[in-house]
C-alpha positions as semicolon CSV with decimal commas, in nm:
position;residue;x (nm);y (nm);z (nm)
1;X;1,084;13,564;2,300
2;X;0,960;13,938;2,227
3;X;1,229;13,977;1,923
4;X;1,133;13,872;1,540
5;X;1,435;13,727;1,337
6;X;1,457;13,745;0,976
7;X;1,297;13,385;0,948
8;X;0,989;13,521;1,113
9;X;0,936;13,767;0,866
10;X;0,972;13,545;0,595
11;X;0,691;13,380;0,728
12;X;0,450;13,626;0,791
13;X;0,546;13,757;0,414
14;X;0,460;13,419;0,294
15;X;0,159;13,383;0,478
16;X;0,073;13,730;0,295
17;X;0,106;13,631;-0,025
18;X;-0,071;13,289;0,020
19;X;-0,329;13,516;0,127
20;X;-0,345;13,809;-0,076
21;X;-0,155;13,754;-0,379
22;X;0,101;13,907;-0,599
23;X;-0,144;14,134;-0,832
24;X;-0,346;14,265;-0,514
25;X;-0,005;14,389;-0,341
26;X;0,082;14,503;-0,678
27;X;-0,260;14,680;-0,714
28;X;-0,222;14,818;-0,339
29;X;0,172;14,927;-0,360
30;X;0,084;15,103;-0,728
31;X;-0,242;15,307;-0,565
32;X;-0,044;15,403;-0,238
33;X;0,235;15,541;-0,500
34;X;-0,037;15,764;-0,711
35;X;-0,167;15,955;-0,383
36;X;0,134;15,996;-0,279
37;X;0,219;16,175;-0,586
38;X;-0,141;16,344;-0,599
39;X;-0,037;16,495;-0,239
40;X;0,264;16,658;-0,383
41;X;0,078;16,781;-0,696
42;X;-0,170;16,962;-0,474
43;X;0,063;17,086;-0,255
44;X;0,242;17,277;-0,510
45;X;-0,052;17,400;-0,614
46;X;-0,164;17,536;-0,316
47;X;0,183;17,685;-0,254
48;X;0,110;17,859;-0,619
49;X;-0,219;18,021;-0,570
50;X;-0,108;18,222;-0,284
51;X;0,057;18,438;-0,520
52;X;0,331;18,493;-0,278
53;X;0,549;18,223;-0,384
54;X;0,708;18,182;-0,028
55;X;0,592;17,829;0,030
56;X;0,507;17,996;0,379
57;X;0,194;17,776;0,570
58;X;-0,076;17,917;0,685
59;X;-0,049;18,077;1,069
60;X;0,334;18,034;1,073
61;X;0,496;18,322;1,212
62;X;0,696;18,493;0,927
63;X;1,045;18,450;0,900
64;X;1,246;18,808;0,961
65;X;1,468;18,923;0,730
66;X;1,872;18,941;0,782
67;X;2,013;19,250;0,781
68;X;2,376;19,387;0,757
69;X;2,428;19,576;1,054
70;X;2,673;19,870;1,018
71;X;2,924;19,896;1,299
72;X;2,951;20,195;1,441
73;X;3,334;20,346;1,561
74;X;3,404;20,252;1,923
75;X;3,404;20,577;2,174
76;X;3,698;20,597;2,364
77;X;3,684;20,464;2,699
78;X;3,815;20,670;2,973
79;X;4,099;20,565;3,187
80;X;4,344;20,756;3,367
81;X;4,559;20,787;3,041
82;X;4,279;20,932;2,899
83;X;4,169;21,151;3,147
84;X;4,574;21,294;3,207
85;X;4,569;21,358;2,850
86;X;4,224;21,577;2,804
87;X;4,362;21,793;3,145
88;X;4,716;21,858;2,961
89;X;4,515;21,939;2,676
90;X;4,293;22,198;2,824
91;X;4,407;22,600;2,841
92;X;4,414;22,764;3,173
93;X;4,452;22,454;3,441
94;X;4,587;22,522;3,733
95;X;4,897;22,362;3,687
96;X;5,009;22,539;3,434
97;X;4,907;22,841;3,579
98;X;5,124;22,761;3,947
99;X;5,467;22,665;3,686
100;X;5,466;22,970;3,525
């Protein structure tokens, strides 16, 4: 009951045109097309006169710019490998001191 088919449409179109005729939706569709058109002229415009050339609107946040980040070396992490390895390295521990 609630749903329009096709044939209702065709209709209510026909019931328009009766109505309103072909050169007044003409007329209408035509001036609807040239503001449309306007509002992207003046747009442009406006996006021009800022002298930025972003095409940024007013009171939006700026957008930040990407960087490449460098990436620095990992430090070594320190396990027990690590750790066994910097006390074999040292002079004077007293390990070596009790072998020899």
């Amino acid at each position: 009951m609630g749903e329009f088919s096709i044939w209702h449409w065709v209709v209510i179109l026909a019931i328009v045109l009766v109505i309103f005729g072909t050169k007044k939706l003409r007329n209408v569709g035509s001036d609807l097309g040239g503001a449309i058109k306007n509002f992207k002229q003046a747009m442009k415009e406006e996006a021009g006169q800022d002298g930025t050339g972003s095409g940024q609107v007013e009171g939006q946040a700026p957008v930040p710019e990407i960087r490449k980040i460098e990436r620095q070396p990992a430090k070594a992490s320190r396990t027990k490998g690590a750790a066994a390895s910097k006390a074999a390295k040292t002079k004077g521990s007293p390990r070596s001191k009790k072998t020899a």
